[in-house]
C-alpha positions in Angstrom: 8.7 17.8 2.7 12.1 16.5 1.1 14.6 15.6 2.9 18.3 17.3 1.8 19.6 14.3 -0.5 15.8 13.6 -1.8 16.1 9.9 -0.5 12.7 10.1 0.7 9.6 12.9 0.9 7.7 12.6 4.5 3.8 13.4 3.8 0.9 13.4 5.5 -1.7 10.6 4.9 -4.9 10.6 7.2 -3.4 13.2 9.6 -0.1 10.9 10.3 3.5 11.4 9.0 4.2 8.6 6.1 7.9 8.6 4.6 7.9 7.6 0.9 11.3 6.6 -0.1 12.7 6.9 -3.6 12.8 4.0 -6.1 16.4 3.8 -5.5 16.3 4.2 -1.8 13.5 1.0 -2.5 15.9 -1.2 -4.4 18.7 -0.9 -1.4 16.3 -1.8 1.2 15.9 -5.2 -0.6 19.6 -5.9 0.1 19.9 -3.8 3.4 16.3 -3.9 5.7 17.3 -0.8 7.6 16.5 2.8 6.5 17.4 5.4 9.3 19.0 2.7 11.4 15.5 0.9 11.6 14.4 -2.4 10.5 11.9 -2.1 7.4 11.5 -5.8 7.1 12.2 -9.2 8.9 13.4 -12.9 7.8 9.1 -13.4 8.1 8.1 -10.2 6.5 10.7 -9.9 3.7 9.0 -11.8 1.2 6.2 -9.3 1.4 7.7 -6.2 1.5 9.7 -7.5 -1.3 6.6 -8.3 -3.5 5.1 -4.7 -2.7 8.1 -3.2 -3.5 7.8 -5.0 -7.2 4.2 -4.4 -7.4 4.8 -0.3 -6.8 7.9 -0.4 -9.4 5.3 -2.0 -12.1 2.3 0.2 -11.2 4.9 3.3 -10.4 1.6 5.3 -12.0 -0.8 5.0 -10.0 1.1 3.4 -6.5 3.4 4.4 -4.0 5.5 2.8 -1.3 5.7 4.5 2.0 6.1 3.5 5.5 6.3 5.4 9.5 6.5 4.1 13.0 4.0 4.2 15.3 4.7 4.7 19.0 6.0 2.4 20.7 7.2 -0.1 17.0 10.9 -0.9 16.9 10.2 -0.7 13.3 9.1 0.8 9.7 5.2 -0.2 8.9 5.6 -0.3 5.0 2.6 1.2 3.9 0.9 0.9 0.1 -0.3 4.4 -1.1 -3.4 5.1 -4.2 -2.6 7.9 -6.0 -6.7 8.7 -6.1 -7.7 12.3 -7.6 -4.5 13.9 -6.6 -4.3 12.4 -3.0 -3.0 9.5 -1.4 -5.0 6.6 -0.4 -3.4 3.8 2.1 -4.8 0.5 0.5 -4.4 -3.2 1.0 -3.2 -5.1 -2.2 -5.2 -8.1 -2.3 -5.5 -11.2 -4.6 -9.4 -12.1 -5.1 -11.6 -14.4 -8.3 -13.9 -12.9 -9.8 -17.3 -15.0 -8.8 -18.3 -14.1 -12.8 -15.8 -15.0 -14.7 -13.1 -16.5 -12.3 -10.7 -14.8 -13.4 -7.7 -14.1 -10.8 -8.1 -10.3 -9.9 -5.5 -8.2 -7.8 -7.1 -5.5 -6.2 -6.4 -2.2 -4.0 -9.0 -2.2 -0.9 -9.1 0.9 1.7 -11.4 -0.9 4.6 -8.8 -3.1 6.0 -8.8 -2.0 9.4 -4.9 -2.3 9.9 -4.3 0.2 7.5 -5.6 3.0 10.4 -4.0 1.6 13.5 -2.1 4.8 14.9 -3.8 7.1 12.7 -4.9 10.4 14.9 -8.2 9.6 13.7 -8.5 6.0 12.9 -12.7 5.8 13.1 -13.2 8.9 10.4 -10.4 7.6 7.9 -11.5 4.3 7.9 -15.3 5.7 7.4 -14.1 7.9 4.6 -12.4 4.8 3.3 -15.6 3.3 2.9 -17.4 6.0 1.0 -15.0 5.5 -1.4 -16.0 4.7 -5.2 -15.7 0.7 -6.1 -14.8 -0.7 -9.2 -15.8 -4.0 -10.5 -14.1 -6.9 -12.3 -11.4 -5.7 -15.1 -12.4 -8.8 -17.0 -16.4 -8.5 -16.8 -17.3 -5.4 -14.3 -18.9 -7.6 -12.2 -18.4 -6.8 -8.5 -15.5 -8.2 -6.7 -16.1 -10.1 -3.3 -14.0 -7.8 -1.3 -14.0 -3.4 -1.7 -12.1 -2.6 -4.1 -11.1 1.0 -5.4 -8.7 0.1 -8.0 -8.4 -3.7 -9.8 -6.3 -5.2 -12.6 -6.7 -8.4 -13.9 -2.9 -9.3 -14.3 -1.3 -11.7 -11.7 0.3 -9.6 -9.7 3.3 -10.1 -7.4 2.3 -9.8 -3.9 0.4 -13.0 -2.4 -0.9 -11.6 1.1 -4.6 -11.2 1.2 
């Protein structure tokens, strides 16, 4: 569903109502951290949701940005979303080295149990998370340390795993 000026589309992920703003609606939450009146980010959470909001513009592909309020928060969970055969995956984006070649890996992994809290059904998502398919090492397909359902061996922008 779109909302009537398209700043956002609200969808569900896992059986729980995510909003998914537009890159423009993105770009004014860096200078402004309230959407709808509520608080998307803090002074301690700011440079995070920044750097997620830069890793989802360069990987606009294959990522999106979306965020909802569980009972009882005073504000917006932002929320990374795989675009994985024609659905949307919730995913951690995570920083690991490849025990093979060493090289610095950013990866996408689905089993970090925050990712369900306040999900209707966080025990079946989180085991259907885990049946997902892994991929190995961009550099040398070696497998990674941590799950990983999507991995690229650039840099990256988000330093929180």
């Amino acid at each position: 569903m779109n909302n009537s000026d398209a700043q956002f589309e609200e969808v569900l992920v896992d059986g729980q109502a995510v909003i998914i703003p537009t890159t423009e609606v993105w770009q004014e939450i860096v200078h402004n951290p309230n959407f709808l009146g509520v608080p998307v980010y803090s002074d301690h959470t700011k440079k995070l949701v920044i750097g997620l909001i830069a890793f989802v513009s360069k990987h606009k592909e294959q990522f999106r940005l979306g965020m909802f309020r569980s009972k009882g928060m005073k504000s917006w969970t932002v929320l990374p979303l795989l675009l994985l055969e024609g659905r949307l995956q919730r995913v951690h984006i995570e920083h690991v080295v490849c025990g093979q070649c060493s090289g610095r890996v950013t990866i996408a992994n689905p089993t970090e149990p925050s990712l369900y809290f306040g999900v209707p059904n966080e025990l079946d998502a989180t085991r259907n998370a885990l049946t997902l398919s892994r991929v190995g090492c961009p550099n040398c397909c070696t497998p990674l340390s941590r799950t990983a359902i999507w991995a690229d061996s650039d840099k990256g922008v988000v330093d929180n795993g």
